[in-house]
N, C-alpha and C positions, 0 to 999 in steps of 0.2 A: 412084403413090401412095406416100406416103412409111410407112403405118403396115405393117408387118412380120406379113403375115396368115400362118399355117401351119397352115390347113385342117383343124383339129384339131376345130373350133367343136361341142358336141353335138347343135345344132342344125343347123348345113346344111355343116359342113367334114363333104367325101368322104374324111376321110384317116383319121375318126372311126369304128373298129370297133362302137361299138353307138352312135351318132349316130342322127338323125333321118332326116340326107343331104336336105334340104329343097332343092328347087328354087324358083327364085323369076322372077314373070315382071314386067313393068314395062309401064303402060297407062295412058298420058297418067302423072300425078302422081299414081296410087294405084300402090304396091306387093302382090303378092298373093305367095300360096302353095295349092297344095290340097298335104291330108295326108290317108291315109287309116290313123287311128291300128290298132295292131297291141290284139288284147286283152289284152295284156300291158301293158297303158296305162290298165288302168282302176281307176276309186278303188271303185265301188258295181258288183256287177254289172254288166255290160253299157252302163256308162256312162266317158268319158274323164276320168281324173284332172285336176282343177280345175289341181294344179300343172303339168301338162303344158300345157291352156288356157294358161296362164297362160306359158308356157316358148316359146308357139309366139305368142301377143302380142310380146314381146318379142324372137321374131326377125324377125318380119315386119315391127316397127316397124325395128327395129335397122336392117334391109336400104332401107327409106325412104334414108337418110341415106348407109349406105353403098354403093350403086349412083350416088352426087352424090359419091363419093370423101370424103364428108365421117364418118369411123368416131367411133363416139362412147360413152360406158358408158350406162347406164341409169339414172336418179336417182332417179327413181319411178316406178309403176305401177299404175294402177288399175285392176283387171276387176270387171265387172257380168255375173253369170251371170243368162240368162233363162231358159234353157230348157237340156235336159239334152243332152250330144253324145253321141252313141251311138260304140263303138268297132267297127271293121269297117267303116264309112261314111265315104267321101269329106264332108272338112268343109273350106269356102275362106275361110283368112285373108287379109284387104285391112287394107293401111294408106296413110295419107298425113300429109304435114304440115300443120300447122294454122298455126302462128305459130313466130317465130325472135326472140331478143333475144340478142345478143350470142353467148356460146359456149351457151347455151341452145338448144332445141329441142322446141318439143309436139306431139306426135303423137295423133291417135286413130285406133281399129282396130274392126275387127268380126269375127266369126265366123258364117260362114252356114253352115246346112244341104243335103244335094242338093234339098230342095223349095223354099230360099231364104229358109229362118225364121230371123230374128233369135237367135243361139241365147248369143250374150254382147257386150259389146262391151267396149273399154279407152279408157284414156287414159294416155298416158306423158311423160314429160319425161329430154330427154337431154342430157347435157354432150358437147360437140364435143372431141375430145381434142388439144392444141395439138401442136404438131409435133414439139416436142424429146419429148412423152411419148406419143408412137408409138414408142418403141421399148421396148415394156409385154412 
């Protein structure tokens, strides 16, 4: 792959001293992750900071695209909270791709709980990064 990765990523680069270190698995055309967030993650008591939600949609979208060798930024982002994540509790991010137009790319995700509740879900759109601007 021509984009110049140095595992620094907050989200899932191991080279990352206070990183996420996100492992990511691949299953047919959904992308996932489980995270089980640290309480040093949380916005309200005993609940996961929305921006962190939010921080782990977009890696797990991200990771869609970049396991097809295809690395791309983020253009937008939508999350929809339904329900509260609790921190201390394994939570599994899934994504896949929805539609492709050109360097474009829409993705939507979800956030489940261990009993399997809907607990937010996204929707994102990503620019594919052309190959001379791989070296970012």
């Amino acid at each position: 792959m021509p984009f110049d990765y140095d595992h620094h990523c907050f989200g899932c680069g191991e080279k990352n001293p206070v990183g996420m270190k996100l492992k990511f698995a691949q299953e047919g055309e959904v992308v996932s992750t489980t995270f089980c967030p640290p309480a040093t993650y949380q916005g309200y008591p005993g609940v996961l900071h929305g921006g962190i939600v939010s921080t782990l949609f977009d890696e797990v979208m991200s990771q869609c695209l970049f396991v097809l060798n295809q690395p791309a930024f983020t253009a937008r982002l939508e999350v929809r909270f339904r329900h509260n994540i609790p921190v201390e509790k394994p939570v599994r991010f899934e994504a896949w791709i929805v539609r492709r137009k050109g360097l474009l790319v829409d993705l939507e995700a979800r956030a489940l709980l261990e009993d399997g509740k809907l607990a937010a879900e996204a929707k994102g759109r990503f620019m594919l990064i052309k190959e001379k601007e791989n070296k970012v």
